[in-house]
N, C-alpha and C positions, 0 to 999 in steps of 0.2 A: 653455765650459760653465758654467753657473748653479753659485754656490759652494752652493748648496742639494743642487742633485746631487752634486757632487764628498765632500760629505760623508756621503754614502748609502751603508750598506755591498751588500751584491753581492744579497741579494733583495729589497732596497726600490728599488733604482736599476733590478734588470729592470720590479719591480712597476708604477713611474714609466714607465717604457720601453712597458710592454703598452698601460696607459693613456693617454701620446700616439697613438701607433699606432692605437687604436679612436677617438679623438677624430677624427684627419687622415679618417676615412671619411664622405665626406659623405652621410650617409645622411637626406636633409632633405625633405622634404615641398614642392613635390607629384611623384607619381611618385615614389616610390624604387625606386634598384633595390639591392636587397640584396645582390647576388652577392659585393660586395667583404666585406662582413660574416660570410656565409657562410665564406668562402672563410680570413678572419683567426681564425674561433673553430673548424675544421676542423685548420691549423697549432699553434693554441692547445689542442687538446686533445689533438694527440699530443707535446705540450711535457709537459702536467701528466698524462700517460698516463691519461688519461681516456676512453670513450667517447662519440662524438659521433651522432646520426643526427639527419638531417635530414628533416623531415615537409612535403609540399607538399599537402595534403588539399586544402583551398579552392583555392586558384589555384598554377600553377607559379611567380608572380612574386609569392608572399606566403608564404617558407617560413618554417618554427619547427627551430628548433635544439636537441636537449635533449642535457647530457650528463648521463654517470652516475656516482655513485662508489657503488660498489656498496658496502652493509652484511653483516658478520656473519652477520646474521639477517634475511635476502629476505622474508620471510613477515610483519614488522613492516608497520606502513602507514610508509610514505615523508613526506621532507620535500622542500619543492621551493620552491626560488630562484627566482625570476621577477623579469628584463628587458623592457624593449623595445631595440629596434634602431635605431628610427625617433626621428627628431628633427624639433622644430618650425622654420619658415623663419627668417632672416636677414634684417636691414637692414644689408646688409652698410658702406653707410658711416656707419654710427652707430657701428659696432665700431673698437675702438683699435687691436683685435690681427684678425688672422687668422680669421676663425672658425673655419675647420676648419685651421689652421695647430699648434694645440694647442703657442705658445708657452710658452714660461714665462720669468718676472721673477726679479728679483733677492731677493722676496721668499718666492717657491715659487708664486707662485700660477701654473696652469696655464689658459688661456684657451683655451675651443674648445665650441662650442655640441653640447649633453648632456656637460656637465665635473657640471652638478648634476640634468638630467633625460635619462636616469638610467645612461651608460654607465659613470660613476665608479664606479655601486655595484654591478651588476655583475661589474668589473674586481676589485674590492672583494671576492666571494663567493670567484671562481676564484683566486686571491693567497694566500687564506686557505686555502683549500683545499691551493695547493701546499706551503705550511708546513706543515699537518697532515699532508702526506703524507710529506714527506725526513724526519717525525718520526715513522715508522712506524705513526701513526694509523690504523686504520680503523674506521669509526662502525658502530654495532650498528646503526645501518637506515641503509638506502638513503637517498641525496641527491641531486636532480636539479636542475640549474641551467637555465634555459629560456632563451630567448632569442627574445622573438617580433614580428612587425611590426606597426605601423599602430596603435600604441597612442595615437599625438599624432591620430589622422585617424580615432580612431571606427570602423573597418573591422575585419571580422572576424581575427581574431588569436588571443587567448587566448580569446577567447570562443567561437568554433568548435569551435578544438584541443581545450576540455574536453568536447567531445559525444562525441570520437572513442573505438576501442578500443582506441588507441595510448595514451590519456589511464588510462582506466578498469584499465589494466595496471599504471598507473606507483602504483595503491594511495596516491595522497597522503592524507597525514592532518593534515598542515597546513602552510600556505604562507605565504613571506616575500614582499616587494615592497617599491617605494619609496616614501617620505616624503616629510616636506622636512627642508634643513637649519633648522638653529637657531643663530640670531645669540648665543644665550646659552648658559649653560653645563649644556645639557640637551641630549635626545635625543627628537624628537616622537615619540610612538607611535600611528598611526591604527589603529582598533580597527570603524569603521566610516566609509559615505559616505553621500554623502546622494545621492537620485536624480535626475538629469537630466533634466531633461525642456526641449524648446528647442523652439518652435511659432510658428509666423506664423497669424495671424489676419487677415483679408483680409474687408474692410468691404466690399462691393458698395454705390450709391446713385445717386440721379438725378444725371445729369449735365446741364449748359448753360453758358450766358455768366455769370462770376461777378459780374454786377453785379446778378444776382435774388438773390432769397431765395426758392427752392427748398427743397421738403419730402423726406425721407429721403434725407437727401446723407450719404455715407461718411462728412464729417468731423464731424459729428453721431454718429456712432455712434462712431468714432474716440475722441470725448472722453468717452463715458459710459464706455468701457473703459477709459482712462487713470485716469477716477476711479475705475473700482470695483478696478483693480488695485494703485493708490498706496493706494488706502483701506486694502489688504489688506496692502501692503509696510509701511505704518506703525502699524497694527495690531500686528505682529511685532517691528518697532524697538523699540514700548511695552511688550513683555514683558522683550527685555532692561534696558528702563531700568527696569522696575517690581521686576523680579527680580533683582539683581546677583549670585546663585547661576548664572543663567543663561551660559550660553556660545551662541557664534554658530553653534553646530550644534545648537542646542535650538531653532532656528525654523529659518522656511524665507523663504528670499531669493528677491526677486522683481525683475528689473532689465530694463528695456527697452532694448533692445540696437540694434534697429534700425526704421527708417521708411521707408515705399516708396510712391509713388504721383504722380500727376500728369503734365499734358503742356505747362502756360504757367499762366502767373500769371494769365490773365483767365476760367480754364476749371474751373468745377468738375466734380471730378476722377471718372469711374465710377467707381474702385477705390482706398480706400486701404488697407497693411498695416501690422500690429505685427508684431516680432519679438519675442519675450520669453525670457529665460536665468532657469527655476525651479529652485533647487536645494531639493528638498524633506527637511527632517528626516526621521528615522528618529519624530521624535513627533507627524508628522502622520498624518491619517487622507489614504491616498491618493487610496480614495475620494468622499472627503465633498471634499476639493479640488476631484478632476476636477469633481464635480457643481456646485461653486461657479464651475468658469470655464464650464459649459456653461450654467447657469442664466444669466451676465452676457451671453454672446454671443447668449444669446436675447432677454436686455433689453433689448440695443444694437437690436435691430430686424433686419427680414428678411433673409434670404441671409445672415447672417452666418455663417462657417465656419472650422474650425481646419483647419490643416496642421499635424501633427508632425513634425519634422526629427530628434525625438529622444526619449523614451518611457521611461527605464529604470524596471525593476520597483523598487518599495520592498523592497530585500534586509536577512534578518537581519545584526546587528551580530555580533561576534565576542565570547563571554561569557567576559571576561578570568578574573571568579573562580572558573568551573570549568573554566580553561584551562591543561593542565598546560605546554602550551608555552609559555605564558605566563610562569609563576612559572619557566622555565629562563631567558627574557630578563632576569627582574627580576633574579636570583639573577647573571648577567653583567653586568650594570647594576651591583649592589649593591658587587661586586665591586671596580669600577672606579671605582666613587665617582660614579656616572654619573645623574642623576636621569631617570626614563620619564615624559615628560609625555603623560598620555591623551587624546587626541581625538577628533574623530571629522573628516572630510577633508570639506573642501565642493567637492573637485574629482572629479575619475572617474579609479578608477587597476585595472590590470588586479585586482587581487586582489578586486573584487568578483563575479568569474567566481567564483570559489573558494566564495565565503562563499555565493552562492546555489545551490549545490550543497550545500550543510552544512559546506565544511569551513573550519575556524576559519583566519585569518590575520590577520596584522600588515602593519601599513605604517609601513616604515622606513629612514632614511637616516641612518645612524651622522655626523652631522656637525654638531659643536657650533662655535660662535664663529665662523659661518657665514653672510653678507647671503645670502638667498636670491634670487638673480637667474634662475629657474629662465625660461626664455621671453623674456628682456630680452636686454639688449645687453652684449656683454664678459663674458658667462658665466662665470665660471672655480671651482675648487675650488684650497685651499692642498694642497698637498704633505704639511706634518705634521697636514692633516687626514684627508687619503686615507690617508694609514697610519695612524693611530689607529682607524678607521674597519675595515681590516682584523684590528687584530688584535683589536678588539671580535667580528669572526666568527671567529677564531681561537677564541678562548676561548667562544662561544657555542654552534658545530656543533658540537662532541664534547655538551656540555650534551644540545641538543636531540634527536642521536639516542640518546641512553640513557634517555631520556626512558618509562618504562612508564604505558603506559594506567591508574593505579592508580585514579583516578575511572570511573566508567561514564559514557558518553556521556549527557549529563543529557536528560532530556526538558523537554516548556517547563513540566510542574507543577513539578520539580524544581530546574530551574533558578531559577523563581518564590522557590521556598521555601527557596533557599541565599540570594537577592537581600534577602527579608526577612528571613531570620534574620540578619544582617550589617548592615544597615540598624538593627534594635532592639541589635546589640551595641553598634554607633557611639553612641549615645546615650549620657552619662555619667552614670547614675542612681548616682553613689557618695555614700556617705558621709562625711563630715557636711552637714550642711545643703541636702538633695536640691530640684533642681527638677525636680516631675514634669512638667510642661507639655510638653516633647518627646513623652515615653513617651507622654502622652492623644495628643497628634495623630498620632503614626504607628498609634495604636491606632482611631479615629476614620477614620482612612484603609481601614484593614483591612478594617473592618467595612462600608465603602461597597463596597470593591470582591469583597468577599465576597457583599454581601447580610444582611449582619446585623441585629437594632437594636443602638443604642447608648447606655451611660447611664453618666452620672457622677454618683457619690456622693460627698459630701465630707464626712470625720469632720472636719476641720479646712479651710480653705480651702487649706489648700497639702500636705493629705495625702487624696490620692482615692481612691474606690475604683472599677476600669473594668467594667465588664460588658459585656457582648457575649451575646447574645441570641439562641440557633435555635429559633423557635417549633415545639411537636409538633402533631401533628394530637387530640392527648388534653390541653389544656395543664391540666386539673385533676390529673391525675399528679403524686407527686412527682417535684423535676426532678432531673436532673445536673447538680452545681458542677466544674468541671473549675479550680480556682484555680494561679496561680502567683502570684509578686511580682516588680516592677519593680525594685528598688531589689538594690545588689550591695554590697558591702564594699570599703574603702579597699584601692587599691594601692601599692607601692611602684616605683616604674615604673624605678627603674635596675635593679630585679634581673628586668625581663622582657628576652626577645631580642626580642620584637613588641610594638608597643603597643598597651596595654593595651586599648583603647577605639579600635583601628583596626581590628579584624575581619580580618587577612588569614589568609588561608589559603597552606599550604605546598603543594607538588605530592604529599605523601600525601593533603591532602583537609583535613589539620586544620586546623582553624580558632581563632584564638590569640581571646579576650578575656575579662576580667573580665564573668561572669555566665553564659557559655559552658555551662557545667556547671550552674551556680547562679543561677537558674534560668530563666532569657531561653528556652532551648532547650525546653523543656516550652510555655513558653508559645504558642510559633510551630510548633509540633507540634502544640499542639488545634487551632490555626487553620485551618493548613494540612488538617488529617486533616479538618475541615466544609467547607473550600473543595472536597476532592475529590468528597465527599460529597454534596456539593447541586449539581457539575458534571455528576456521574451521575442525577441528578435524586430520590436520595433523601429525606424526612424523615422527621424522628425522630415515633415514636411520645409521647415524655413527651420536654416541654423540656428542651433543654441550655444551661446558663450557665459560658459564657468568663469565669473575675473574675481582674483583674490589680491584685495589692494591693501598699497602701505599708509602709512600715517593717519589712518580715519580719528581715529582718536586725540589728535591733534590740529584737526581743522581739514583734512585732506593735501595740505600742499607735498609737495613732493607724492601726492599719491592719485588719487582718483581727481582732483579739482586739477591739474596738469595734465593728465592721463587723455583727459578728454581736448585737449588743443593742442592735441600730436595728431598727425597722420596716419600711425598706426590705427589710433580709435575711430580714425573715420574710413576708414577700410573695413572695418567691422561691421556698418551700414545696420545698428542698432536701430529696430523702428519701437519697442519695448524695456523695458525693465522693470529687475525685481529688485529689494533691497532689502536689509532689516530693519524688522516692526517694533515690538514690544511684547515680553510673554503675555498674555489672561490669566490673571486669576481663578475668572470663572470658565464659564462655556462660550462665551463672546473672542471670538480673533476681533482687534483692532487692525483696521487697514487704512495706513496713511496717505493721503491722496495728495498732500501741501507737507511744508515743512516751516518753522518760522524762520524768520532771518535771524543766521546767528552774527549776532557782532559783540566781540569779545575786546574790550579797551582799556588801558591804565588812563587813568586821570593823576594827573601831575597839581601837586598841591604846595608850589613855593613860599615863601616867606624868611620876615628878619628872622635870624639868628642870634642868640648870645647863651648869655649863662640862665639856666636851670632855676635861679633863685629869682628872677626878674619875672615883671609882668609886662609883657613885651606886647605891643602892637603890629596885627597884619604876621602873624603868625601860621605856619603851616596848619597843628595843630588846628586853628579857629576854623581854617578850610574845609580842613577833613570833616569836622563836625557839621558842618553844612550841606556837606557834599552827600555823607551817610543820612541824615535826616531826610532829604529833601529825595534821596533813592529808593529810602525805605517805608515814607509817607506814599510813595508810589506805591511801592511791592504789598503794602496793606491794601490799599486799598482794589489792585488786582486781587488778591487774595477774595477780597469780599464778592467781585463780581462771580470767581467761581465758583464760591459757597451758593450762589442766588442764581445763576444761570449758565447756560451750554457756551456762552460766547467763547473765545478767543480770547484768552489774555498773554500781556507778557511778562515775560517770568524774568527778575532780576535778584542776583546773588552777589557779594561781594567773595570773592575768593580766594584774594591775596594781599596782603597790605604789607608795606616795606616801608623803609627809614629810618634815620636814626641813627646818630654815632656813638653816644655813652647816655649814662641814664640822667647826667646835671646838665646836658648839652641840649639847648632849643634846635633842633633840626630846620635846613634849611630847605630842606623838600621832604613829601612824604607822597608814597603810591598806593592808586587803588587798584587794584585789579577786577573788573564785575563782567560778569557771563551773563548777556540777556539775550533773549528770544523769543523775538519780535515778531507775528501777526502781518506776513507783508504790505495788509490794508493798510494798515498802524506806522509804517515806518517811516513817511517822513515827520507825522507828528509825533511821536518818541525822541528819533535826532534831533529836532526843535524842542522838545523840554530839556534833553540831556545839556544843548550849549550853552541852553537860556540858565540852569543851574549850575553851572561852570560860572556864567559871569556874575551871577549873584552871590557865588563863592566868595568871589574878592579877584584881584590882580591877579596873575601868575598862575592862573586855572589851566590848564589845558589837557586835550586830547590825545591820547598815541592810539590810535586803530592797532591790534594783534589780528583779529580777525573780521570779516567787513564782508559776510557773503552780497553778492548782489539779492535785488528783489526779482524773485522766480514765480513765474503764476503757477499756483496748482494744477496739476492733470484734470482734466474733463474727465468726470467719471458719465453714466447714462450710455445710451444705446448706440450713439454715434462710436464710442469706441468702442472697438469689436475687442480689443484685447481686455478688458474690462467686463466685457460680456462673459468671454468664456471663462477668466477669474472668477467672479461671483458665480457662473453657473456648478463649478467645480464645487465651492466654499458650499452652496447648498446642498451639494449631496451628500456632504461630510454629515 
């Protein structure tokens, strides 16, 4: 016995045990007969007291196996494991071991063709399983593990079984499958595939002795389709060199697989064919394809005709960020130190039965530091990767069935508008020294696939202002300014648990980043609310202007407080606007109708200077302490008026303080920096306390204004504004 098993304690040595045992079944293509299969996961599931039933719908000699582990709560939607059974052929003297012998070495590696496509993982669900069970586990939903034929050979299997009412019973809400391994120290995740489609094309043309030169000969037409489909394969290659963002499932692969035709070297030929193997992106138009090989087959000249061998529909992808089963993988992943690397499969794997029914799945194979030999010769899986691999679903099925539907099943606008608002969080519009250039281009994007115009304003060259554009059918109206800003405030990134500027969302739905709140979210809400808007074939009576400004977070100059004493903005003939509020807590919106005066100022705090050991007179120091008392005997007692009532207070902070040359040195100035927000009723008796405690400070007080807004009267809200009307008539019907 392999010193690898000898050191295996008593369920990792049956787990190894189960897994030779299903490898020795040669269940290999062509003809299978499964009965031995059948017959091993039958004995297998009154091992792990499982229910087993066996489905033969399509043919008696192409059964599907499902068991159950039944949940808590029946009435939840189900999860469901999916195998195949079937395996692809053997050159049997190319192999070192056995194939279906399912040895093993000295190193653990177990040899036997499907060790990696895909009986190991499988073996891998039910193993996990029985650990969760001798540990009194049961899952709040239902678990069904499948096991179905003819997945290597294209034949109806899972793709039947989901039509049936044996299916439509089982309530899945969303399904596992296989990956591939990984040579590295990750975990692949396929998230989607790309569609199959495999077709011979069959040249008809005059035939004779080939020492004429003959008009419309097959290998004439033969070549114009060689070029127009290389033209089309290198076409694709040029995206991903042009793009290195791109990945090899961001086009679509085009390879000519095989050639057919002829009877003697002196005969030109009636007939010649192509075979071609297309894996089409998820980002190609399917249509506008077909129409491109149908247009070339007609260029090539008469008779020419497709055979398809193979046709799959372009199915949706599986939409990770509003997938709560999703964020249960990461959150086991995360767990285990395990990175999910996101793909999309350019092969065909059962789980896209699933996803063109709607329901979301993964494609995975828990199998790191892994050659992928999946179809080659000498197949094998390591031993301490097969159990690593289990107890990754150990830890991950309890996860996924407590899993609560807390998101609503997104539709595609919503989905749309979770994709873009996450897309504008990724962007790093922080401060200091902001480049807005991202934020223009995804806004510039927006406005393409919306339908909007588009315009940039530049107070500065590298401080813009974006507008976005829905024309009314009245445009002399005054218009609607719907404004946010781009730009966020600095983070401290060790004190987040998400980063900052990576948008993910948790399985309640929230979504983690700087500007979240503040105010990216406002912005991709006007967006989105006109994208529905003019999908429904609405327009607005009096124009609406989308404006995304810079520097808000810095007082507005260079951004919207300039914005407005340009020409530009007054060509815009705004008679409204909207801006951002503040989230609720509760069920109450807060709607701001005034704003206070922001004046933001250092206060300069001079005096003697000397040595550190002295008691010096008229001292910075003695200022500062004056200066803070007498702002913060203030800010108490605002505090208390808004503990006792609704009024209007103003709110002072000190939020920077500078000075100071060494630690024995009396400094001869010291600064305050303080943020207050001043009640425009209040403000010139505010400014009048602030000078009056300057000079009670001592000598050498004084003021630097940073920011100084003017005093602005509040908006009349009531019945005289009609834009106010129809606002609050809206906010009641909510």
């Amino acid at each position: 016995m392999s010193a690898i098993l000898q050191s295996l304690g008593v369920l990792d040595k049956k787990a190894v045990e189960k897994l030779r045992e299903y490898l020795q079944i040669p269940s290999v293509h062509p003809n299978v007969n499964y009965e031995s299969c059948i017959k091993f996961l039958e004995e297998y599931a009154r091992d792990l007291g499982l229910t087993v039933q066996v489905y033969r719908n399509v043919q008696v000699t192409k059964p599907v196996a499902i068991f159950k582990w039944e949940g808590k709560e029946v009435g939840l939607q189900s999860i469901l494991l999916n195998g195949h059974m079937d395996v692809v052929p053997v050159y049997e003297e190319k192999w070192t071991r056995l194939p279906f012998g399912a040895e093993i070495d000295d190193a653990g590696n177990i040899y036997g063709r499907g060790a990696q496509d895909m009986k190991t993982v499988s073996i891998m669900y039910l193993e996990a399983i029985r650990r969760l069970k001798l540990n009194g586990v049961q899952p709040k939903r239902t678990i069904y593990v499948s096991f179905v034929p003819d997945e290597e050979h294209g034949e109806p299997g899972l793709e039947s079984f989901v039509t049936t009412e044996a299916f439509r019973q089982m309530n899945v809400g969303f399904g596992l499958d296989e990956g591939d391994p990984s040579p590295g120290d990750h975990y692949v995740a396929y998230y989607g595939e790309k569609a199959c489609w495999q077709f011979t094309i069959h040249c008809p043309g005059q035939t004779g002795h080939a020492s004429r030169i003959l008009k419309d000969t097959a290998a004439e037409k033969v070549r114009l389709l060689i070029d127009r489909f290389s033209d089309y394969r290198r076409s694709e290659e040029k995206k991903l060199e042009d793009n290195p963002k791109l990945k090899h499932w961001d086009v679509t692969s085009v390879n000519l697989t095989q050639l057919g035709g002829g009877v003697q070297p002196n005969v030109v030929p009636e007939e010649l064919t192509l075979t071609y193997d297309v894996r089409i992106s998820p980002n190609t138009n399917v249509a506008d394809f077909e129409a491109k090989i149908n247009r070339w087959c007609k260029e090539a000249g008469e008779r020419v005709w497709l055979e398809y061998h193979s046709k799959e529909p372009q199915r949706s992808v599986t939409r990770l960020e509003t997938c709560p089963y999703w964020f249960a993988l990461k959150k086991v992943a995360n767990k285990r130190n395990v990175k999910l690397q996101e793909e999309v499969c350019v092969g065909a794997t059962d789980i896209r039965f699933l996803r063109g029914m709607g329901i979301p799945g993964v494609g995975l194979s828990p199998l790191r530091h892994t050659k992928p030999l999946a179809h080659d010769h000498d197949e094998c899986i390591n031993v301490r990767q097969f159990l690593e691999g289990i107890q990754f679903y150990y830890d991950l099925f309890p996860e996924l069935a407590i899993i609560v539907e807390m998101l609503p099943t997104l539709n595609d606008s919503d989905a749309l508008a979770v994709e873009n608002f996450r897309e504008y969080l990724r962007i790093p519009s922080v401060h200091p020294n902001i480049n807005y250039d991202k934020c223009v281009s995804f806004l510039e994007r927006q406005a393409k696939s919306i339908g909007l115009d588009f315009a940039v304003h530049r107070i500065t060259p590298e401080k813009p202002m974006v507008i976005l554009t829905w024309p009314g059918h009245e445009p002399a109206l005054p218009t609607i300014l719907l404004n946010s800003h781009m730009d966020v405030v600095p983070v401290f990134e060790d004190k987040w648990t998400h980063g900052p500027f990576a948008a993910e969302m948790d399985e309640k739905g929230d979504i983690y980043a700087r500007g979240a709140q503040d105010t990216k979210c406002g912005g991709i809400q006007y967006l989105e609310a006109i994208r529905r808007l003019k999908a429904g074939g609405a327009q607005p009576k009096r124009t609406v202007h989308v404006s995304f400004a810079a520097e808000e977070e810095i007082g507005g100059l260079q951004g919207m407080k300039d914005f407005v004493k340009m020409d530009e903005f007054r060509k815009l003939n705004v008679g409204f606007a909207i801006d951002e509020g503040i989230g609720a807590v509760g069920d109450t919106l807060k709607v701001f109708y005034g704003e206070k005066k922001n004046w933001k100022f250092n206060v300069h705090c001079t005096g003697d200077t000397g040595h550190g050991a002295g008691l010096l007179e008229n001292t910075a120091g003695e200022k500062v302490q004056a200066i803070v008392d007498r702002f913060y005997t203030f800010r108490e007692q605002q505090e208390q008026i808004q503990e006792k009532t609704k009024a209007a207070v103003t709110s002072v902070n000190l939020t920077v303080i500078q000075g100071g040359v060494q630690h024995n040195v009396i400094p001869s100035e010291f600064v305050l920096t303080f943020d207050t927000r001043v009640p425009f009723e209040q403000s010139q008796e505010f400014e009048a306390k602030v000078m009056r405690w300057c000079k009670e400070a001592g000598d050498g007080v004084w003021i630097e204004d940073l920011i100084k807004d003017q005093v602005i009267p509040n908006t009349v809200l009531g019945d005289t504004n009609a834009f106010w009307t129809a606002f609050k008539s809206t906010l009641n019907q909510l």
